[in-house]
Each structure stands twice: as structure tokens, then as C-alpha cells.
C-alpha positions as CSV (number, residue, x, y, z in Angstrom):
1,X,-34.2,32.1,-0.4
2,X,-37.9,33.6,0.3
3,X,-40.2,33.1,3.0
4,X,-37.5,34.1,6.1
5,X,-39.7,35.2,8.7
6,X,-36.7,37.2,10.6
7,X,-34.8,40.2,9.6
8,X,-31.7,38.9,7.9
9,X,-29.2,41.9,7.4
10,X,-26.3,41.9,4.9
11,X,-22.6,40.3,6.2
12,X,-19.6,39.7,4.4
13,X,-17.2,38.4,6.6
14,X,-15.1,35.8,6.0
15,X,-12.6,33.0,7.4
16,X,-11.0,34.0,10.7
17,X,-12.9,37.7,11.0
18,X,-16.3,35.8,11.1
19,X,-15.1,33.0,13.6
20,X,-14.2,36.5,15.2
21,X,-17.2,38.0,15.5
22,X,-19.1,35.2,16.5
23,X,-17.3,35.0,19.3
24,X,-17.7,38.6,20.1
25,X,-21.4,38.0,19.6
26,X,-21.4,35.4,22.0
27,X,-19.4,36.7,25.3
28,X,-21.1,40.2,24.6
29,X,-24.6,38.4,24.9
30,X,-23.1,35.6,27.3
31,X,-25.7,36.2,29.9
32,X,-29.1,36.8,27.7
33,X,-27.7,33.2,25.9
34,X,-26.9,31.8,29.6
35,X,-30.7,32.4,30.5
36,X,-32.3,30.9,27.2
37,X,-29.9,28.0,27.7
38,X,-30.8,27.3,31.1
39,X,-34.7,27.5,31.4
40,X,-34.9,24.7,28.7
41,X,-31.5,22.7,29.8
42,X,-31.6,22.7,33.8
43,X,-35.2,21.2,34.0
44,X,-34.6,18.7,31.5
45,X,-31.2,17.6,32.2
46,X,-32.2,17.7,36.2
47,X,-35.0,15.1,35.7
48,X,-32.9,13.0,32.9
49,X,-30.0,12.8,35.3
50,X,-32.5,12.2,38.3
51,X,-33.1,9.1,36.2
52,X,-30.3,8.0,34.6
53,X,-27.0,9.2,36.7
54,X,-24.9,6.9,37.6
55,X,-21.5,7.6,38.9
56,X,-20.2,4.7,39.4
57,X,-20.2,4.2,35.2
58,X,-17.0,6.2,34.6
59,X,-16.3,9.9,33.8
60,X,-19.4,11.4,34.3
61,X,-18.7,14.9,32.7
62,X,-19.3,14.4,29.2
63,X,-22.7,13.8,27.2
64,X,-22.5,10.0,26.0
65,X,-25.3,8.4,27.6
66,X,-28.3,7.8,25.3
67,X,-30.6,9.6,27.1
68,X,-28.4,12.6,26.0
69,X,-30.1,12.3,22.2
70,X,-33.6,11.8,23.4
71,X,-33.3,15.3,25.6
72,X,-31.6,16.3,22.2
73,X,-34.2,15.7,20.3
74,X,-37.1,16.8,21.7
75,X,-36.0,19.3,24.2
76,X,-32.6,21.1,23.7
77,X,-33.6,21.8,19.7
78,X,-36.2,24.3,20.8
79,X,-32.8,26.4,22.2
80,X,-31.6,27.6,18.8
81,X,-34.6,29.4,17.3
82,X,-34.6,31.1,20.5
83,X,-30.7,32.3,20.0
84,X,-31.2,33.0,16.8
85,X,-34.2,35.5,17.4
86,X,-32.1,37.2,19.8
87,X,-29.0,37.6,18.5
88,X,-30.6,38.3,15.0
89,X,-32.6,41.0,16.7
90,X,-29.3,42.5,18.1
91,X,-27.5,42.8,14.5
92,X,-30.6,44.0,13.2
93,X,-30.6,46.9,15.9
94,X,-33.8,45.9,17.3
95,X,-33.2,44.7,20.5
96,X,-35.7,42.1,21.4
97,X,-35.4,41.2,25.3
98,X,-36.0,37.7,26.5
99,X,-40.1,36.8,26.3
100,X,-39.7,37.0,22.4
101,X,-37.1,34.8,21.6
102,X,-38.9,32.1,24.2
103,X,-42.2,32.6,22.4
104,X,-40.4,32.1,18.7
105,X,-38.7,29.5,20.1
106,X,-42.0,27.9,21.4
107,X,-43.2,28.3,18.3
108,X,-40.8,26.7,16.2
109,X,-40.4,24.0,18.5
110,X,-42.3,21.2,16.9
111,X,-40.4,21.8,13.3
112,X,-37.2,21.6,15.2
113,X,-38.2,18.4,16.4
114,X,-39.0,17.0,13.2
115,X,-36.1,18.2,11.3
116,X,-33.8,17.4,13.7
117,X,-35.0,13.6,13.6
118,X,-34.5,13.7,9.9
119,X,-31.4,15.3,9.9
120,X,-30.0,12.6,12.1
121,X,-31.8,9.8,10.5
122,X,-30.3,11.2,6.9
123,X,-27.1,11.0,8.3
124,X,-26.5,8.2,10.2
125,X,-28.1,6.4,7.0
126,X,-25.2,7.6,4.8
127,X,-22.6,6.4,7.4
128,X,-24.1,3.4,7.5
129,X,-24.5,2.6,3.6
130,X,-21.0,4.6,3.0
131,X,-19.0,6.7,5.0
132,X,-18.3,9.6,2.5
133,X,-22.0,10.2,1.9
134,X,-23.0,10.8,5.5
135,X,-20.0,13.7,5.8
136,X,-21.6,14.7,2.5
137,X,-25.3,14.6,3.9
138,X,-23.7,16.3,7.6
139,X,-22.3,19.2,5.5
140,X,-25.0,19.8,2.9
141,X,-27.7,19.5,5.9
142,X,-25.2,22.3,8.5
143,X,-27.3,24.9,7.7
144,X,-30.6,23.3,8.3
145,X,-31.5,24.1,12.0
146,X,-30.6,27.5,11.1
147,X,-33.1,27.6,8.3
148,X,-36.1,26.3,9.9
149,X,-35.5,28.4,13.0
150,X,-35.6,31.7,10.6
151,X,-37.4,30.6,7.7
152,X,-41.5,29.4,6.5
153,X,-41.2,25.6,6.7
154,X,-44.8,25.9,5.6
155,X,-43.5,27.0,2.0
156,X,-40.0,25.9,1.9
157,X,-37.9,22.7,2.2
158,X,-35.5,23.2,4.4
159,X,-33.2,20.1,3.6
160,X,-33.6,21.9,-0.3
161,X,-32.1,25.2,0.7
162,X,-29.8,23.8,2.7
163,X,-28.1,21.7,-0.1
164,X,-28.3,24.6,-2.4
165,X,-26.5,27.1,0.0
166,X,-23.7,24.4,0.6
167,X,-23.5,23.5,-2.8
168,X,-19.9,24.8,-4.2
169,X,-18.6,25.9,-0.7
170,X,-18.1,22.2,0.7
171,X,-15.2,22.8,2.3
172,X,-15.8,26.2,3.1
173,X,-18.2,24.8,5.5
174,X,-16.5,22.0,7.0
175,X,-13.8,24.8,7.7
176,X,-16.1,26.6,9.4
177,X,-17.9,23.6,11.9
178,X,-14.4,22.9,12.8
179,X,-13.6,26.6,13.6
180,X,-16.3,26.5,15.7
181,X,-16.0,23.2,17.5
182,X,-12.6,23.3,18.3
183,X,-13.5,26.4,20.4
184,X,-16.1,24.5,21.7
185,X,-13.8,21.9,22.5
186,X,-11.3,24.3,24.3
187,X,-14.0,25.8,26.5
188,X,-14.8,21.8,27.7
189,X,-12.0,20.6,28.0
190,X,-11.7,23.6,30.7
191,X,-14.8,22.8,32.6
192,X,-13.7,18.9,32.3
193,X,-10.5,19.7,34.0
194,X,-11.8,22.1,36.8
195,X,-14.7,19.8,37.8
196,X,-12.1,16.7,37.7
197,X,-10.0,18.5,40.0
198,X,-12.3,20.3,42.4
199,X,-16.1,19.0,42.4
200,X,-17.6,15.6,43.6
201,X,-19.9,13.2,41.1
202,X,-23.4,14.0,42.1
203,X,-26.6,14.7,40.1
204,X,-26.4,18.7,40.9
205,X,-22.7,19.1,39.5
206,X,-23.7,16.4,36.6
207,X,-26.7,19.1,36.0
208,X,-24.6,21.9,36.2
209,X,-21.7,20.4,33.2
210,X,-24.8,19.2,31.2
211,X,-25.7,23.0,31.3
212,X,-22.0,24.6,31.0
213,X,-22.2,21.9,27.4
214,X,-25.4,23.4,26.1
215,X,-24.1,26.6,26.4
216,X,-20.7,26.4,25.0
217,X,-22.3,24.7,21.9
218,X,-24.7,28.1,21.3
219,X,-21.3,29.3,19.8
220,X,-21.1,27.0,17.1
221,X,-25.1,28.0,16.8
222,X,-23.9,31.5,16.4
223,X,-20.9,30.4,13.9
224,X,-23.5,28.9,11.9
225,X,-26.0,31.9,11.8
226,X,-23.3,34.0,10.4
227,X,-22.1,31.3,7.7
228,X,-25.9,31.5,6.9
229,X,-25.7,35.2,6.3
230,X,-22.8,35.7,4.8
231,X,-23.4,32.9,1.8
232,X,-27.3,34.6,1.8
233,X,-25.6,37.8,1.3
234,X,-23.2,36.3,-1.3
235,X,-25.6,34.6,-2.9
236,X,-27.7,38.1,-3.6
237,X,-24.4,39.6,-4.3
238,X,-23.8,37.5,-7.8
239,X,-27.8,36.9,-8.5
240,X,-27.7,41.1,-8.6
241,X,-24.4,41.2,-10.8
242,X,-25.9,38.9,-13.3
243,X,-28.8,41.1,-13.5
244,X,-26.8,44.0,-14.2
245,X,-24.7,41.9,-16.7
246,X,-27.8,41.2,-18.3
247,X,-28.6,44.5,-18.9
């Protein structure tokens, strides 16, 4: 793929060594990814649950209410290209701070928004007409926030190269979004159980699991990141061995 505006370095792990790393990469940086989470997600969860909590509708501590898309959407999307500046930066060796990453992710915000609309709308339209094309569309579109938060969107389609990477490693994916959301899973279902137990309803403590959920889910952002690099790299690999074969 041309046009990636970020420095993408070679990886080739695989299976259970990358789900691995990622989560070394994400506890290691746990407190440079806690900051970039919060700055976008404390503000706009604050004033969404200022809004719209409502205790008395059930279990409060997990994201269903619809407001939780809209925030989604148009807020919480700008999170990844600022992640994956950072922790790009650190593979690469050039360690970029914090003002950087907020500034890329600034600037990528409005394509985020846009591609994140139509990678939901693609979606929920296949599991609408059928249900095997929307896990077909969800899997062939994974990649696609990772793409536009790295890539030109001025020169590239990234629901194209999206479907291209996927194409042949179908499953290889989906083995990989579970991986990553089952860990995800684990680390909520903790938080759900110690703020069952030990912390009243309120707006703050709504505010704070809102934030606690953002954060947990930059894992599966980082999971993704290194699914991205390791089928670019892969992809390089077999374009250079058929140039040598052709030789």
C-alpha cells in the first residue's frame, strides 16, 4: 500500500506472540494511552452523561445507551490516530511525546468521522439484507480505522485496502478481533464487578467506567495496529520473492 504518512516498520509476529506483544505495548505505554484516552473521553462522556444518566434504568456500567454511538462517532474516533502515532512512534524508536499524537489525531479527526459512519452503515446494511455478509463486511472493513489513521485518504480508498489486506486471511482476522476482545472483556468484567460491589450510581463513577471502557478498548486498537503490520510486512515479503523469482 503507498501513500502511509507514518513510519511503518517491519513485524512478523504471529498468533499468540503478537496478542503478546500487544499487550506488552499497551501496559508499558499504559499511562501515555491513559492521557490520550481521557482528554477526549472525560469531557465528552461528562456532558453526555450530565444529559442522559439515568440510574434508575438498570445496570448502569456498561455502554448501551444510544447516545454511546453518537459520542462514538463523532468524538471517541479521533482517539485512535492519536494511539496509533504514539505507539508507532515508539516501535519506530522515535519517541514522540504527547502534543504530536493530539495534533495527528486533530488532524485526522474529520476522516475518522466519515469512515467510521460508513463503516457502520456498510455493516449494519449487510446484517440487515443477510447475516453472513455483514461478518463478511465487519472483517474485510477491521483494518480500516487503522488505515486512515496512518495512511493519505486524499489518494487511497481506505475500504479498497482494507478488503485487499483481508482478502485470504479471513479467519486469521476474526482470530485475532476475538484475541483481542476477549481480553478486553476480561479487563470489564473486572471493573463491572469492583464498581458493583463497592461504588454508588452517580454521573462521576458513570464517567469514570465510561473512561476505564475507552481505555481498555485501545488494546484491541493496538492488536489491530500490529495485524496491520504484520500482513503489510507479509504482503512485501511475497511481492519481493516474486520479484526475485522473476529474475
Amino acid at each position: 500500500m503507498n501513500h502511509l504518512q507514518l513510519p511503518i516498520p517491519e513485524y512478523r509476529r504471529k498468533g499468540f506472540s503478537l496478542l503478546a506483544h500487544a499487550c506488552a505495548l499497551y501496559f508499558k505505554n499504559i499511562v501515555p494511552i491513559l492521557f490520550l484516552t481521557a482528554i477526549i473521553t472525560i469531557p465528552v462522556e461528562a456532558i453526555k452523561n450530565y444529559y442522559y444518566f439515568e440510574p434508575e434504568d438498570g445496570f448502569i456500567y456498561m455502554p448501551v445507551n444510544s447516545m454511546d454511538s453518537v459520542t462514538s462517532l463523532f468524538f471517541l474516533c479521533v482517539i485512535t490516530p492519536m494511539i496509533m502515532y504514539y505507539i508507532l512512534g515508539k516501535m519506530s524508536g522515535n519517541s514522540s511525546g504527547i502534543v504530536l499524537p493530539i495534533l495527528w489525531g486533530l488532524r485526522k479527526w474529520p476522516r475518522m468521522i466519515v469512515y467510521t459512519f460508513l463503516h457502520g452503515i456498510i455493516v449494519i446494511a449487510g446484517f440487515i439484507v443477510f447475516i453472513v455478509p455483514g461478518f463478511l463486511f465487519a472483517v474485510w472493513l477491521m483494518l480500516m480505522p487503522i488505515i486512515v489513521s496512518i495512511a493519505d485518504t486524499s489518494r487511497i480508498n481506505p475500504m479498497t485496502v482494507s478488503r485487499d489486506l483481508a482478502r485470504g486471511r479471513y479467519f486469521k482476522l476474526v482470530g485475532y478481533a476475538i484475541g483481542g476482545y476477549v481480553m478486553v472483556i476480561v479487563l470489564t468484567s473486572i471493573i463491572v464487578f469492583i464498581f458493583s460491589l463497592f461504588v454508588n450510581q452517580s454521573l462521576i463513577t458513570a464517567t469514570i467506567f465510561d473512561l476505564c471502557y475507552s481505555l481498555f478498548n485501545q488494546l484491541v486498537t493496538i492488536v489491530l495496529l500490529l495485524v496491520f503490520l504484520q500482513v503489510y510486512t507479509e504482503r512485501n515479503d511475497d511481492a519481493l520473492n516474486a520479484m526475485n523469482q522473476a529474475d
